[in-house]
N, C-alpha and C positions, 0 to 999 in steps of 0.2 A: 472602510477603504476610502482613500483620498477624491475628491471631489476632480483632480487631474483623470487619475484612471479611471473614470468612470465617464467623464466626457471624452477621453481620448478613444475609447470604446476598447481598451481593454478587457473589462470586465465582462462586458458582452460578448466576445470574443471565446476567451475563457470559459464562461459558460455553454455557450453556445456548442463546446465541444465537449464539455464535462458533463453535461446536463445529461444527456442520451446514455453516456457510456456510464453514468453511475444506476440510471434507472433500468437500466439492461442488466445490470449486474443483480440489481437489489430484485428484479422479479426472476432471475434463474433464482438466485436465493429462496427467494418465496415458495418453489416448487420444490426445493427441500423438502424430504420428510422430517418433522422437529423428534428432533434428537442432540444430543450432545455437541456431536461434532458439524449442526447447523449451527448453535448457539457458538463454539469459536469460530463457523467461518464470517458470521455475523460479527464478533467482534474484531478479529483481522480486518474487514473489511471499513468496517469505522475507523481505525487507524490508519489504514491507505488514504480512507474520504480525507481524513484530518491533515494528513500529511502532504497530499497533493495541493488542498488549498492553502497550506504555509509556504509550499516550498514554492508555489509559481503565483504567490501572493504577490498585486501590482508592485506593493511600495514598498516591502519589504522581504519578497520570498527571495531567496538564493537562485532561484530558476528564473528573474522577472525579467531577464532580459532574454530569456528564449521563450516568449508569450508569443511574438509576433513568428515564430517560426514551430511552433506547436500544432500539429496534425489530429486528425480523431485517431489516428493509427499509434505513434508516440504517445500522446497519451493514455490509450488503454493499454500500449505495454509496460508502459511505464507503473500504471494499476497494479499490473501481473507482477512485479519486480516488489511492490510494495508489499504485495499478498504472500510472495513466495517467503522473502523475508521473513514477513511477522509469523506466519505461519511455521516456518524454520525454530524461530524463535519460542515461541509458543507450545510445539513441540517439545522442545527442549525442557518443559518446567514438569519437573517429575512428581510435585500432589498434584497436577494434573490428569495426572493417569490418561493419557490420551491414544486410545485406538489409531497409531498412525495410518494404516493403510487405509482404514474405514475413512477416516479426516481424509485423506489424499482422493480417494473415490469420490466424493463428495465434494470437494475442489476442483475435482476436475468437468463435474459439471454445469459449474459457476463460470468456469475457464474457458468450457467448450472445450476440451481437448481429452487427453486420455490418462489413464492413470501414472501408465510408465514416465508422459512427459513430464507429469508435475512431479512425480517422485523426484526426474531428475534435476530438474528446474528447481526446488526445493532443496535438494543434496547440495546443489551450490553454493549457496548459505551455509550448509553444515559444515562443509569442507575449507570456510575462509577463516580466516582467522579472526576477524571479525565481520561478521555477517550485515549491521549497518553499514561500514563502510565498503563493503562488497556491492550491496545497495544501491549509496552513493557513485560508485565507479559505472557500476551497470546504466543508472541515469545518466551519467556524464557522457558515456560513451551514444547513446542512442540521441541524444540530444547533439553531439559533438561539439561538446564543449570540453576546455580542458578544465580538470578539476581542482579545485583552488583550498588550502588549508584552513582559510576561512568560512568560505563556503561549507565546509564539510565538516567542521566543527559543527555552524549554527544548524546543517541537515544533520547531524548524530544527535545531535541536544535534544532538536524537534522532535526526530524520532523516537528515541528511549525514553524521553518525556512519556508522552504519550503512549508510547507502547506501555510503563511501566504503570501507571493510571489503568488504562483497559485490564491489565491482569490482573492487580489488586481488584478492581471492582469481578473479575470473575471470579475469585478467589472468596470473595464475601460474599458472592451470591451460591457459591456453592458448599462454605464451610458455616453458613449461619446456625 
């Protein structure tokens, strides 16, 4: 990160509200029983981590000019959007074989919330026509920003990058 945003106290900033709500997430995780559908909420979640700090990265995130107007509120749902998402997505890959309801139980104690919301908070994704930028819109709208076709390029690239990295790696760790 730039020597600017880091004296301008971005970074601090930034952290300062990401710090909490990612180690909030990562110990409901913890209290997972290890099973299957811990191992992808762990991966989901590594892609959100990954994704939030690209996208509201000082110098170069798509989000960098809504740093100064970003809440611990915005951005853990903003988390949730990322999560529901990947997790949408992730669902969807059929050598996965993935117990949906058992995964959405299990999410929704990460979430704090209950089975039916994430079901349907998930179904959103399912029902868009494409689900990253379904994503994108959701971020755009809670941030209220209007969303820009550059912007949402370099957030689709981010994402599916990286989404498509964490699946292959789950995929070699489960067909070795």
């Amino acid at each position: 990160m730039g020597l600017f945003s880091a004296l301008s106290g971005k970074i601090y900033r930034f952290n300062s509200i990401n710090i909490p709500i990612d180690n909030g997430m990562a110990e409901r995780i913890k209290k997972l029983d290890e099973s299957y559908e811990r191992l992808v909420i762990i991966m989901a979640f590594g892609i959100a981590q990954q994704i939030i700090q690209e996208i509201f990265h000082p110098d170069h995130g798509v989000f960098k000019k809504s740093l100064d107007s970003l809440t611990k509120d915005s951005l853990e749902k903003i988390y949730y959007i990322i999560l529901d998402s990947s997790l949408n997505q992730i669902i969807a890959v059929p050598v996965l074989n993935i117990d949906q309801e058992k995964l959405i139980n299990e999410y929704a104690k990460v979430a704090q919330s209950t089975q039916d919301v994430k079901t349907a908070d998930i179904n959103i994704y399912k029902q868009a026509e494409s689900g990253v930028m379904k994503a994108y819109e959701n971020v755009c709208l809670l941030l209220n920003r209007k969303g820009e076709a550059q912007s949402a390029i370099s957030f689709g690239t981010t994402y599916l990058n990286l989404y498509n990295s964490v699946v292959d790696k789950l995929g070699e760790m489960l067909y070795k």
